[in-house]
Biopython code that builds the backbone (N, CA, C, O; Angstrom):
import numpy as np
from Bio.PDB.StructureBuilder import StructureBuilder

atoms = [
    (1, "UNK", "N", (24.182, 70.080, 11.270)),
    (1, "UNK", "CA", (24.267, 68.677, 11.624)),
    (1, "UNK", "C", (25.651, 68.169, 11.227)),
    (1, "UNK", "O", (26.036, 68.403, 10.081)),
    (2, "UNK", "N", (26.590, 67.357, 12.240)),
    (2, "UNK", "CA", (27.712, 66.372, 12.026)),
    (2, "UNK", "C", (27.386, 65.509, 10.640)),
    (2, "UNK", "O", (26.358, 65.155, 10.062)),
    (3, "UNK", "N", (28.562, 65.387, 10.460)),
    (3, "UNK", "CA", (28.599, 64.360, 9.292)),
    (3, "UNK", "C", (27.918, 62.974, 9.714)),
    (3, "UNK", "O", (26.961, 62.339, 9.271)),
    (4, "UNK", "N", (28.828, 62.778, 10.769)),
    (4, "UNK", "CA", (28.605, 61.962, 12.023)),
    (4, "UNK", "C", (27.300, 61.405, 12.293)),
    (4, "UNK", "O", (26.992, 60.239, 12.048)),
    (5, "UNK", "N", (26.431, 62.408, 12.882)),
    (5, "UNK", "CA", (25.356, 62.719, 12.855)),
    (5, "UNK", "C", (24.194, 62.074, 12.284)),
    (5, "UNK", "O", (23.409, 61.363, 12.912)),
    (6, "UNK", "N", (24.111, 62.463, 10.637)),
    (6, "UNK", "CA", (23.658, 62.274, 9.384)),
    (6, "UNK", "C", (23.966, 60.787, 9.238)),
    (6, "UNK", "O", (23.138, 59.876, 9.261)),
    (7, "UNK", "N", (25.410, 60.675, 9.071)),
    (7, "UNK", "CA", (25.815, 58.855, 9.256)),
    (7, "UNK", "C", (24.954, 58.135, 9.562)),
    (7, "UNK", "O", (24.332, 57.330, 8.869)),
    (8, "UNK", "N", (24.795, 58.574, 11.450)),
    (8, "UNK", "CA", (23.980, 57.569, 12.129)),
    (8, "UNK", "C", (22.683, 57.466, 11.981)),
    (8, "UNK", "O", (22.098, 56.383, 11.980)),
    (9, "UNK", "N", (22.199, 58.434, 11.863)),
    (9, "UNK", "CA", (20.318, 58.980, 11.823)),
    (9, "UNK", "C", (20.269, 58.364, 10.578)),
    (9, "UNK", "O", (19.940, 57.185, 10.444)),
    (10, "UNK", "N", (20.553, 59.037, 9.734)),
    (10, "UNK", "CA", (20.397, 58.332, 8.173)),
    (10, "UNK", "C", (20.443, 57.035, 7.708)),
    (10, "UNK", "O", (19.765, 56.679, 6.744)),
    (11, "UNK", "N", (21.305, 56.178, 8.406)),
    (11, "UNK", "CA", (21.433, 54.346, 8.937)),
    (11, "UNK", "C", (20.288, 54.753, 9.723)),
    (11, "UNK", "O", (19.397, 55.088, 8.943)),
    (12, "UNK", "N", (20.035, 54.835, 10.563)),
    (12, "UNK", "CA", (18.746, 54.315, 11.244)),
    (12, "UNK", "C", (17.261, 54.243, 10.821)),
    (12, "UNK", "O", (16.561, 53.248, 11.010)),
    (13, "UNK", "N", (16.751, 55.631, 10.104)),
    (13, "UNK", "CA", (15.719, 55.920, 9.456)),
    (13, "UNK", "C", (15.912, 55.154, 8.582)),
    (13, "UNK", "O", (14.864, 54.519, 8.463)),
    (14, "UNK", "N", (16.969, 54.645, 7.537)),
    (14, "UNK", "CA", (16.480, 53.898, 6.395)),
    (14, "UNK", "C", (16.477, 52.141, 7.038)),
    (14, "UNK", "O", (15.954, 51.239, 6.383)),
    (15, "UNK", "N", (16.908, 51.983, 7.911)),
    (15, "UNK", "CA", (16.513, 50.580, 8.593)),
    (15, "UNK", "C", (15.242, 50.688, 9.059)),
    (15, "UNK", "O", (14.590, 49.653, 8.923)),
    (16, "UNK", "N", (14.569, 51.769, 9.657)),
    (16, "UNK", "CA", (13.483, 51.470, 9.890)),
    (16, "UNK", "C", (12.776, 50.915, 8.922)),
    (16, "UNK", "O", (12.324, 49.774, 8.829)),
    (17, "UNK", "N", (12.695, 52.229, 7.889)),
    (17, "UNK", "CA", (11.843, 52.309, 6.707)),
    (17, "UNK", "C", (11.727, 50.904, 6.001)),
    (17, "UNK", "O", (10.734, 50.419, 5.460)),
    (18, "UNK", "N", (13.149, 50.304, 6.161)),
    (18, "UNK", "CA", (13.168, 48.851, 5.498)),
    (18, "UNK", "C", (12.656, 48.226, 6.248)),
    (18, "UNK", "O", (11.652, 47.747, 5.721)),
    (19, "UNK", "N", (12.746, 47.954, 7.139)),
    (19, "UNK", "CA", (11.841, 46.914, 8.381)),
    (19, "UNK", "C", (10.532, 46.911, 7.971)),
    (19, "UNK", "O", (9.776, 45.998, 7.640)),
    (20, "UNK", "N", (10.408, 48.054, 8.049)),
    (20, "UNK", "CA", (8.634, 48.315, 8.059)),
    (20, "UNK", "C", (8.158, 48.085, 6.633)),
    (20, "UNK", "O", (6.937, 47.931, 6.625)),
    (21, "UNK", "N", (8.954, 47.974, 4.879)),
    (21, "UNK", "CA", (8.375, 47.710, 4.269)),
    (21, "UNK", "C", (8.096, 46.088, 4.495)),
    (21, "UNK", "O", (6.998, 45.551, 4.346)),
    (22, "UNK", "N", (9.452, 45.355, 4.927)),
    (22, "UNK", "CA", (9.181, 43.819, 4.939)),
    (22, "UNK", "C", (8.408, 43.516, 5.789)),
    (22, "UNK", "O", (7.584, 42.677, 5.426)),
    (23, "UNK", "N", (8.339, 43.816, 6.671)),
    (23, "UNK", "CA", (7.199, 43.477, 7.564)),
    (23, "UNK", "C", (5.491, 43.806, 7.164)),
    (23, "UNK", "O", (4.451, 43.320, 7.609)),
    (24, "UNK", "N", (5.747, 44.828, 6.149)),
    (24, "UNK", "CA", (3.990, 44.805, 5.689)),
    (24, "UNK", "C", (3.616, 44.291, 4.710)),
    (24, "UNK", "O", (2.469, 44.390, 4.273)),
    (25, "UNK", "N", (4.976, 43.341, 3.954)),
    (25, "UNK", "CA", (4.778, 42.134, 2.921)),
    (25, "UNK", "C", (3.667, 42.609, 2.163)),
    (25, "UNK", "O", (2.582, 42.053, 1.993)),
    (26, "UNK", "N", (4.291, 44.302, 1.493)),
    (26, "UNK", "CA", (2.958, 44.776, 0.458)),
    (26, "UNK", "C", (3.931, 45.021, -1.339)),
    (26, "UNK", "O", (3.767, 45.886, -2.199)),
    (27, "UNK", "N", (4.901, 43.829, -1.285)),
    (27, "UNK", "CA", (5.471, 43.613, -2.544)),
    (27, "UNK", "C", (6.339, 44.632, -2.920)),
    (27, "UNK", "O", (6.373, 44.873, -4.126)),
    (28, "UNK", "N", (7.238, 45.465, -1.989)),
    (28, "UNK", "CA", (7.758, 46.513, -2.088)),
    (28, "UNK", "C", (9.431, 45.878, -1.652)),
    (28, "UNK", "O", (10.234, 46.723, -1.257)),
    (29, "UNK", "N", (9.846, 44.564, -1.731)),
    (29, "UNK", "CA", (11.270, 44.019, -1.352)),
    (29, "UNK", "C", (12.517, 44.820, -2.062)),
    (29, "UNK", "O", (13.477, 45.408, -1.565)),
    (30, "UNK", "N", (12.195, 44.650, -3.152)),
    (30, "UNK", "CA", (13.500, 45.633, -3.759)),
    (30, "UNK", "C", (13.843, 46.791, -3.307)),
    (30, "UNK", "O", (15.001, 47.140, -3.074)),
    (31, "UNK", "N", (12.764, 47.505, -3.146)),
    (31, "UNK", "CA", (13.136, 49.190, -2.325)),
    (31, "UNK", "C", (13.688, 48.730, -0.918)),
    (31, "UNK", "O", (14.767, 48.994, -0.387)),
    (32, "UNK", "N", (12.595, 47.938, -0.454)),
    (32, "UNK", "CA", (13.577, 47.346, 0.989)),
    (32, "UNK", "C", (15.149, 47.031, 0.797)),
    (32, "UNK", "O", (16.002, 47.865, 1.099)),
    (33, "UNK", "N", (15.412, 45.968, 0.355)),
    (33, "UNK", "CA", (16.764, 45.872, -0.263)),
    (33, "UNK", "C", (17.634, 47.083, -0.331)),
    (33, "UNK", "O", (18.702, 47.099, 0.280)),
    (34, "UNK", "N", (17.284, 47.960, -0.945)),
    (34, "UNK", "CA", (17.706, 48.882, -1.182)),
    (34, "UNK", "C", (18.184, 49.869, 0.098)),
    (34, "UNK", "O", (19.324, 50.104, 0.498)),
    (35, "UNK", "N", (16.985, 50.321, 0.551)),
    (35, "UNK", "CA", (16.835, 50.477, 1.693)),
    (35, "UNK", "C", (18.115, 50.341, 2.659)),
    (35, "UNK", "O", (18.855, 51.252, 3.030)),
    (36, "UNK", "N", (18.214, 48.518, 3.077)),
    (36, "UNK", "CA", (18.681, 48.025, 3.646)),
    (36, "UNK", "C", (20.214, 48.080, 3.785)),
    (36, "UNK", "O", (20.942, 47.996, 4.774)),
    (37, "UNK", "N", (20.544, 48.300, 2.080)),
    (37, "UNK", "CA", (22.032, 48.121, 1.728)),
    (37, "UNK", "C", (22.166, 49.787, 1.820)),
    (37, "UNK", "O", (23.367, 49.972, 2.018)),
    (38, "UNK", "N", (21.530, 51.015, 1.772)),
    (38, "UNK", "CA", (21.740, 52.194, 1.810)),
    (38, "UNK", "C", (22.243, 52.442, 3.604)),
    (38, "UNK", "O", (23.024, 53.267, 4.077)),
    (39, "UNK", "N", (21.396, 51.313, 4.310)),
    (39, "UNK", "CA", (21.406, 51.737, 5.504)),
    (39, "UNK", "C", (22.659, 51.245, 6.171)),
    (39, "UNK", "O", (23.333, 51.855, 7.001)),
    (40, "UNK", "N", (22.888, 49.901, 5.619)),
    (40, "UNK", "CA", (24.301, 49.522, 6.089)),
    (40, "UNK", "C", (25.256, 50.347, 5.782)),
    (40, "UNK", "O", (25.998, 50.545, 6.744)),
    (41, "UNK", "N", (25.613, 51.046, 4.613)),
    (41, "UNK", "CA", (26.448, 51.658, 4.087)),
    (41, "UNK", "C", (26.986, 52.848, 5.041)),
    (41, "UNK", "O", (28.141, 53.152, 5.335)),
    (42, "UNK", "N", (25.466, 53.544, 5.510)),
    (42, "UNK", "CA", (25.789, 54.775, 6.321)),
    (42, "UNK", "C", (26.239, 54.268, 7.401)),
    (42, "UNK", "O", (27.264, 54.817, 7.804)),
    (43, "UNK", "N", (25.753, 53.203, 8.183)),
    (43, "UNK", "CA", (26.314, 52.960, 9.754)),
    (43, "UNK", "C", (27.908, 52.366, 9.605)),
    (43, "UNK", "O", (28.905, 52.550, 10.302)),
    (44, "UNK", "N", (27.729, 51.755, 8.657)),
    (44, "UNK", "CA", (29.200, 51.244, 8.387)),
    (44, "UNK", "C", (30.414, 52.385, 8.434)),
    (44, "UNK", "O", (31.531, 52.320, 8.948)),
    (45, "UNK", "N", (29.661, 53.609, 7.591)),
    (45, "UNK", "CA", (30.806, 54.664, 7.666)),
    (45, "UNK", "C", (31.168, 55.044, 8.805)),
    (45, "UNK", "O", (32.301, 55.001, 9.285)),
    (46, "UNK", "N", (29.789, 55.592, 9.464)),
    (46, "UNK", "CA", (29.581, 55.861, 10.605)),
    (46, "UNK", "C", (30.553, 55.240, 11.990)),
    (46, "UNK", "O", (31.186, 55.836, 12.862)),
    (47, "UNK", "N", (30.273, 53.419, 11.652)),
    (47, "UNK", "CA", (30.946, 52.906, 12.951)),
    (47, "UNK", "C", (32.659, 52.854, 12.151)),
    (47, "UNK", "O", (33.418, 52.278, 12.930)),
    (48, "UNK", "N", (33.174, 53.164, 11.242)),
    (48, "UNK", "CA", (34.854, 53.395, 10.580)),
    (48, "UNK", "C", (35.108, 54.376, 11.075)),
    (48, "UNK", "O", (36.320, 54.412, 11.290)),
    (49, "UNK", "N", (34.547, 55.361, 11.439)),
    (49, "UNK", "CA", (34.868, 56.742, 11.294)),
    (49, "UNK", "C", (35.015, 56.735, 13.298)),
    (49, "UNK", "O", (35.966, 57.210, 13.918)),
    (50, "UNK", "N", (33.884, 56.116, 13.865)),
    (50, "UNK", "CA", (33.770, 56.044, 15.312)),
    (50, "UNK", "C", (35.171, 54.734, 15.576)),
    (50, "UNK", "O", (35.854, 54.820, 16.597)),
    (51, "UNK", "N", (35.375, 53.871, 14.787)),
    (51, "UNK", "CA", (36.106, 52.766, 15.423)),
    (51, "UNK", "C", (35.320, 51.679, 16.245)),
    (51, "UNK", "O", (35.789, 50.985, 17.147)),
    (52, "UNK", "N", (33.803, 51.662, 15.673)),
    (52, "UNK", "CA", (33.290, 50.756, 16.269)),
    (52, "UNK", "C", (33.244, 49.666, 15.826)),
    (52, "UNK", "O", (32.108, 49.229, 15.642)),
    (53, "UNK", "N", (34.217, 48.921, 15.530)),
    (53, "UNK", "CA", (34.537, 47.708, 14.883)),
    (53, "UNK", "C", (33.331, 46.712, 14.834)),
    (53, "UNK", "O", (33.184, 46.237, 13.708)),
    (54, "UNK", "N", (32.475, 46.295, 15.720)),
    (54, "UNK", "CA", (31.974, 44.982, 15.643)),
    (54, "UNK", "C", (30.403, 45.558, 15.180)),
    (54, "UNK", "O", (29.543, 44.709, 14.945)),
    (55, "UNK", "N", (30.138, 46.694, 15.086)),
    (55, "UNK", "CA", (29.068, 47.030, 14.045)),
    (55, "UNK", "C", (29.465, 47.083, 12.647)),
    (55, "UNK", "O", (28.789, 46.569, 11.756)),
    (56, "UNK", "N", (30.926, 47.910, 12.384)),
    (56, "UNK", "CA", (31.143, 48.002, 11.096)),
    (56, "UNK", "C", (31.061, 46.182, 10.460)),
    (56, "UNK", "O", (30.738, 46.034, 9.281)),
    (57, "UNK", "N", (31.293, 45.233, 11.106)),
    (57, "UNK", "CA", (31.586, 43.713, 10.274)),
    (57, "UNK", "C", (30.047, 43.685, 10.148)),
    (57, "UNK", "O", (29.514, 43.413, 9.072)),
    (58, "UNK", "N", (29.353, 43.967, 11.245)),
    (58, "UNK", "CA", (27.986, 43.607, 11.211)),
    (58, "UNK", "C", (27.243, 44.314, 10.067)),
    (58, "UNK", "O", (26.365, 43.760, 9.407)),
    (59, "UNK", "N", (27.674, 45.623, 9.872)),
    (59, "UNK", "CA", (26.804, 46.658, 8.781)),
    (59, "UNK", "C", (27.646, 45.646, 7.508)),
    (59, "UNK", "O", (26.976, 45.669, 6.475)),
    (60, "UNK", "N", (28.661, 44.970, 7.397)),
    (60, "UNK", "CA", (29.390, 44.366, 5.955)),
    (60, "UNK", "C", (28.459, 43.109, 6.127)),
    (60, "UNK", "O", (29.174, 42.799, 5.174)),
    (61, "UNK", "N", (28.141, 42.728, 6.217)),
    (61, "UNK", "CA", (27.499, 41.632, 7.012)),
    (61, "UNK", "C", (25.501, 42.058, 5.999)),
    (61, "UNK", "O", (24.836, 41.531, 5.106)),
    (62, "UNK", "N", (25.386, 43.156, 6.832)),
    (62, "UNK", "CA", (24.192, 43.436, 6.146)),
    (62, "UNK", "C", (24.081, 43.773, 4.284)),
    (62, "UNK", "O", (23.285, 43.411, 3.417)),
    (63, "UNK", "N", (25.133, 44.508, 4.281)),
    (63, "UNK", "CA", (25.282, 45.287, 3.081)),
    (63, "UNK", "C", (25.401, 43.985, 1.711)),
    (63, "UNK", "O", (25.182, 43.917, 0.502)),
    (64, "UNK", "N", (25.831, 43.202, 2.695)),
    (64, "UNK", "CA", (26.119, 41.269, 1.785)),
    (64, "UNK", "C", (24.592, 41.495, 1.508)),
    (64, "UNK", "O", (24.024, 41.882, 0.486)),
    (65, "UNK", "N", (24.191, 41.198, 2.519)),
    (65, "UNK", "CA", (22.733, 40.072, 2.981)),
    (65, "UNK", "C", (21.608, 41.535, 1.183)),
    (65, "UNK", "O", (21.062, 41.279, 0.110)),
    (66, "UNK", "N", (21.795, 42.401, 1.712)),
    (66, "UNK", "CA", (20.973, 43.103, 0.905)),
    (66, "UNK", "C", (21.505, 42.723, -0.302)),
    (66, "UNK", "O", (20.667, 42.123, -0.976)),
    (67, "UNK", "N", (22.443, 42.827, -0.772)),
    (67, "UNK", "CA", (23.205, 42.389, -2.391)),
    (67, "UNK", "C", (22.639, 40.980, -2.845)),
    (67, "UNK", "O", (22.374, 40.753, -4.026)),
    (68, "UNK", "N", (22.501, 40.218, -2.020)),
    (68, "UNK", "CA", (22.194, 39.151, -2.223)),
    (68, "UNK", "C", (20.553, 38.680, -2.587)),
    (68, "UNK", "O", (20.133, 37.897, -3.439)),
    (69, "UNK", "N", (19.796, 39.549, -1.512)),
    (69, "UNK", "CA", (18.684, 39.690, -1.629)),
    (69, "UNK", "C", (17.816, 40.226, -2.592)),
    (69, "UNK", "O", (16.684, 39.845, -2.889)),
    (70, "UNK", "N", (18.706, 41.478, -3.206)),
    (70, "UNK", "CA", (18.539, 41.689, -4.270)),
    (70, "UNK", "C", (18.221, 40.437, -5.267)),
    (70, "UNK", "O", (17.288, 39.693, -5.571)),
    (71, "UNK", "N", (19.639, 40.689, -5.594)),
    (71, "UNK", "CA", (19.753, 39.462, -6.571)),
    (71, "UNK", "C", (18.895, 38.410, -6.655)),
    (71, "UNK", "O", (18.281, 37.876, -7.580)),
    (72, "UNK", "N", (18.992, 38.225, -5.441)),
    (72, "UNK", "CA", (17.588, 36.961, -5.496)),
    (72, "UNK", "C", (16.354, 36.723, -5.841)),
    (72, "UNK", "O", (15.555, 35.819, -6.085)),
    (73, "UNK", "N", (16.495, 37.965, -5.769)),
    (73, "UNK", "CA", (14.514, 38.581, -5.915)),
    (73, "UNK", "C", (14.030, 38.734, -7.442)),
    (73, "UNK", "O", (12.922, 38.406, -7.865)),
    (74, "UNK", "N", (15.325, 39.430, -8.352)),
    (74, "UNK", "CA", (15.423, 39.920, -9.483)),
    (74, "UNK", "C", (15.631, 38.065, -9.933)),
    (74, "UNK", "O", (15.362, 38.439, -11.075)),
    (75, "UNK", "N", (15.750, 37.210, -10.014)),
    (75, "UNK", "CA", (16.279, 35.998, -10.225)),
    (75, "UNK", "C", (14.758, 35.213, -10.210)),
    (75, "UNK", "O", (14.690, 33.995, -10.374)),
]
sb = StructureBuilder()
sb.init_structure("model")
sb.init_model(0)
sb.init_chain("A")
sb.init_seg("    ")
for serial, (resi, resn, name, xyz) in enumerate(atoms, 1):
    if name == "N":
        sb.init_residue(resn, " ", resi, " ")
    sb.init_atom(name, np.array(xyz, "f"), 0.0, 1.0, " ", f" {name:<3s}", serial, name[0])
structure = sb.get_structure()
């Protein structure tokens, strides 16, 4: 498997996985969070490495939103 590859799949599966914990609102947010900011991280590389600029702001964009969410939760 591409690095590449792994990047993208690996962003995707852990967005799912996060979707699907918040959406079953079974008190599991932090791993979501987690999740979430793991998943931005990979697509982010992913779209630097491709030059897909207006995902990479969007994955910085997410990778905020999870930091924050964190925080919030722990607060």
């Amino acid at each position: 498997m591409k690095s590449s590859d792994f990047l993208e799949w690996g962003g995707v599966i852990t967005a799912i996985l996060y979707t699907l914990l918040i959406a079953l609102n079974i008190g599991a947010e932090l791993i979501g969070f987690s999740l979430l900011f793991i998943s931005a991280v990979l697509i982010a590389l992913w779209s630097f490495k491709g030059n897909h600029k207006g995902i990479l702001i969007l994955q910085l964009f997410y990778a905020t939103a999870a930091i924050l969410g964190f925080f919030r939760w722990l607060s």
